[in-house]
C-alpha positions as CSV (number, residue, x, y, z in Angstrom):
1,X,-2.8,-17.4,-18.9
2,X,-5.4,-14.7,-19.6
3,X,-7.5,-12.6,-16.9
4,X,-10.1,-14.9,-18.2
5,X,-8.6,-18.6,-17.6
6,X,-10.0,-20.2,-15.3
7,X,-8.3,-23.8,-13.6
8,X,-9.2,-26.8,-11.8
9,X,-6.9,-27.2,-8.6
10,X,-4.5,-29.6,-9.8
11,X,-4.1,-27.3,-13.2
12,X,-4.4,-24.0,-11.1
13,X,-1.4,-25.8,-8.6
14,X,0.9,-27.0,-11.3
15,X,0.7,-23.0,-13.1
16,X,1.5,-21.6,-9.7
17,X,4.7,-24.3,-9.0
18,X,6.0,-23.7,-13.0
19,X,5.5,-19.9,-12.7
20,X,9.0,-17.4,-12.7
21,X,6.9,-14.6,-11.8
22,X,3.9,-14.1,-9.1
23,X,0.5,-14.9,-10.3
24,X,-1.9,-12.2,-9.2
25,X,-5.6,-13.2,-8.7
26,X,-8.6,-11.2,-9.3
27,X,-6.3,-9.3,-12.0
28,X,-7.0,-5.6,-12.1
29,X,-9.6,-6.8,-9.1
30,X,-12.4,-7.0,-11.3
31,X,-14.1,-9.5,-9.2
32,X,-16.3,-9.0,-5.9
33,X,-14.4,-11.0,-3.4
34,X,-11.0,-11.1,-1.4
35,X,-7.8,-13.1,-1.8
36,X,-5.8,-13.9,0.9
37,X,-2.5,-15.4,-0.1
38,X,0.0,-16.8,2.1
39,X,3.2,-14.7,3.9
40,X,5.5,-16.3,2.4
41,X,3.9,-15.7,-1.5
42,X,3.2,-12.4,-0.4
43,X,6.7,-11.5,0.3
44,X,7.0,-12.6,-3.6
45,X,4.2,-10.2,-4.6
46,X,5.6,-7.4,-2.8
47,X,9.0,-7.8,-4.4
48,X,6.8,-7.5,-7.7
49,X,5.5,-4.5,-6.1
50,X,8.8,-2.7,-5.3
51,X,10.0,-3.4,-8.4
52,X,7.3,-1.6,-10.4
53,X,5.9,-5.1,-11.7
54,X,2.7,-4.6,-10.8
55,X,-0.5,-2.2,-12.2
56,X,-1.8,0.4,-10.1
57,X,-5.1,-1.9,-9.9
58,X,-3.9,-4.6,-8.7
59,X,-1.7,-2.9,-6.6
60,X,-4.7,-1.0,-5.1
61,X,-6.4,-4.9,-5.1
62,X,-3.6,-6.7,-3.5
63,X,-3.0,-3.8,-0.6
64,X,-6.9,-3.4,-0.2
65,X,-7.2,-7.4,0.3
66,X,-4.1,-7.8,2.7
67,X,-5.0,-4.8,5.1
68,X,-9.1,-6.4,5.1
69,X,-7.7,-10.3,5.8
70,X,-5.3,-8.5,8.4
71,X,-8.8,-6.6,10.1
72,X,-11.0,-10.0,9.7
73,X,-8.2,-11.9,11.7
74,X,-7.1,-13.5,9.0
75,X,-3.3,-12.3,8.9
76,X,-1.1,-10.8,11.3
77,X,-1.7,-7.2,10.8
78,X,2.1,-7.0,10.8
79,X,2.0,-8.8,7.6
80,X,-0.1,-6.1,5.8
81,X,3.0,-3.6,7.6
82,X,5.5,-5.5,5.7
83,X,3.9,-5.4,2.2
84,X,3.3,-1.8,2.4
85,X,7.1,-1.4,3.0
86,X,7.0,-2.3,-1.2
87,X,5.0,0.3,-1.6
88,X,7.7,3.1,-0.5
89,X,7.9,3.8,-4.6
90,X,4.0,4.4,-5.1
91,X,2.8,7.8,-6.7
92,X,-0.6,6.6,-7.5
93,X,-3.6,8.8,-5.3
94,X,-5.8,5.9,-5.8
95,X,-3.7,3.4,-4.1
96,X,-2.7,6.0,-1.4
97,X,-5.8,6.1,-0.3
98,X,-5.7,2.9,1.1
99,X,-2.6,3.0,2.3
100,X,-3.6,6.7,4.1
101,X,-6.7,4.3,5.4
102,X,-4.5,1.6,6.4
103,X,-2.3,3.6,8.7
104,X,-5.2,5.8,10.1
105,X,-7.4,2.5,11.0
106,X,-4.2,0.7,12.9
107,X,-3.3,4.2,14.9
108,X,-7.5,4.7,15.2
109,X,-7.8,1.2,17.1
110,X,-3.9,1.0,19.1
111,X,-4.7,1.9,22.8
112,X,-1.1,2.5,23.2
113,X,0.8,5.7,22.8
114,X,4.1,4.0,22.7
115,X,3.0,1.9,19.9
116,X,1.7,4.6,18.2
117,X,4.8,6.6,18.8
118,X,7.0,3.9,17.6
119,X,4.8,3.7,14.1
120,X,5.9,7.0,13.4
121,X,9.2,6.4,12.0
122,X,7.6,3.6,9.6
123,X,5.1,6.6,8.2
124,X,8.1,8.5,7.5
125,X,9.9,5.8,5.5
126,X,6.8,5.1,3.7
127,X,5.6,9.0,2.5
128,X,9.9,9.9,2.3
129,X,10.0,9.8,-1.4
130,X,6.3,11.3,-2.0
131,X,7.1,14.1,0.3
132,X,10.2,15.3,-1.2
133,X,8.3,14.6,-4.8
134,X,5.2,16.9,-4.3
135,X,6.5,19.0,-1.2
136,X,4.1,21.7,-0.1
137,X,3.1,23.8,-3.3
138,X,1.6,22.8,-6.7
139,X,4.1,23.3,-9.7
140,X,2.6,24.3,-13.4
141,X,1.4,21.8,-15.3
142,X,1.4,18.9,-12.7
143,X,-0.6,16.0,-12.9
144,X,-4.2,16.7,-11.6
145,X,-3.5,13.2,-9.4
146,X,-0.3,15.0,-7.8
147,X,-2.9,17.8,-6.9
148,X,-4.8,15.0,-5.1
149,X,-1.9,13.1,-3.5
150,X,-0.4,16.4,-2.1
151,X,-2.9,16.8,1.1
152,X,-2.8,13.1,1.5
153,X,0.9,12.7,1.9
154,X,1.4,16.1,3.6
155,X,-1.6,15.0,6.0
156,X,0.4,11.7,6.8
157,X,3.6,13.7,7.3
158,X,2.0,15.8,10.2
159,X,0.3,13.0,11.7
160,X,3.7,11.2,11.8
161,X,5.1,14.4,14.1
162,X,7.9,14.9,10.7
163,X,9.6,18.0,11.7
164,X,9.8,20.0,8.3
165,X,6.2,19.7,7.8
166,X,5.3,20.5,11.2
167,X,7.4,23.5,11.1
168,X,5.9,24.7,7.5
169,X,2.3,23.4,8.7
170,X,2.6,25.9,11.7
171,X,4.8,28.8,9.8
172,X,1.7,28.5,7.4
């Protein structure tokens, strides 16, 4: 149905049970509140992620609500860590944002250099395709939001101890 639909439970169930393809709630998060789904739905949503079947809004929406449920204590925060593996693919500044956030929050809080140490190689496999993408300099004619994801994903890079951009970072 429509952004707009709204369902009883039993109507709202049987949509969910007949569906082929993930329903997203609060489409394009146009609403003021959270959804938490499940794990195993959002393994099913992330899929829809990594496959480019989801809008940058509610790709922002759906990160944004997993990574706040995972700091209320409402999800393993290692659930939040396996949907952002379907987000390896993004280019979208907006949505890196949170994801930048995400990462900086769970290092921010660990009182454990080995964790933190073990989280790096994660970071790496998350910014990989990003960082060879934008690399250090601006090209002509970029996108302005390429401009704006450059620092970010370089930023991450560095914090993540990944040697060609500490090298450049300190050549620089």
């Amino acid at each position: 149905g429509s952004a707009q639909e709204t369902f009883d439970k039993a109507d709202f169930t049987s949509a969910i049970l007949k569906s082929t393809k993930p329903l997203i709630l609060n489409h394009e998060h146009s609403g003021f509140y959270r959804t938490v789904y499940d794990p195993a739905y959002t393994t099913r949503l992330a899929k829809l992620v990594a496959t480019g079947g989801v809008d940058e809004l509610d790709r922002l929406g759906l990160l944004s609500d997993t990574v706040e449920a995972a700091k209320a204590g409402y999800l393993p925060t290692v659930n939040a860590l396996k949907l952002l593996e379907a987000y390896a693919a993004e280019d979208s500044s907006v949505v890196w944002d949170i994801i930048a956030g995400m990462l900086g929050g769970i290092r921010s809080v660990m009182d454990d250099d080995n964790l933190r140490e073990a989280m790096k190689p994660f970071i790496w496999q998350i910014i990989a395709k990003q960082l060879k993408r934008l690399s250090w300099d601006q090209k002509k004619s970029e996108p302005h939001f390429d401009t704006l994801l450059r620092p970010t994903i370089l930023s991450m890079a560095a914090v993540a101890d990944e040697p060609s951009v500490v090298q450049e970072a300190l050549r620089r």
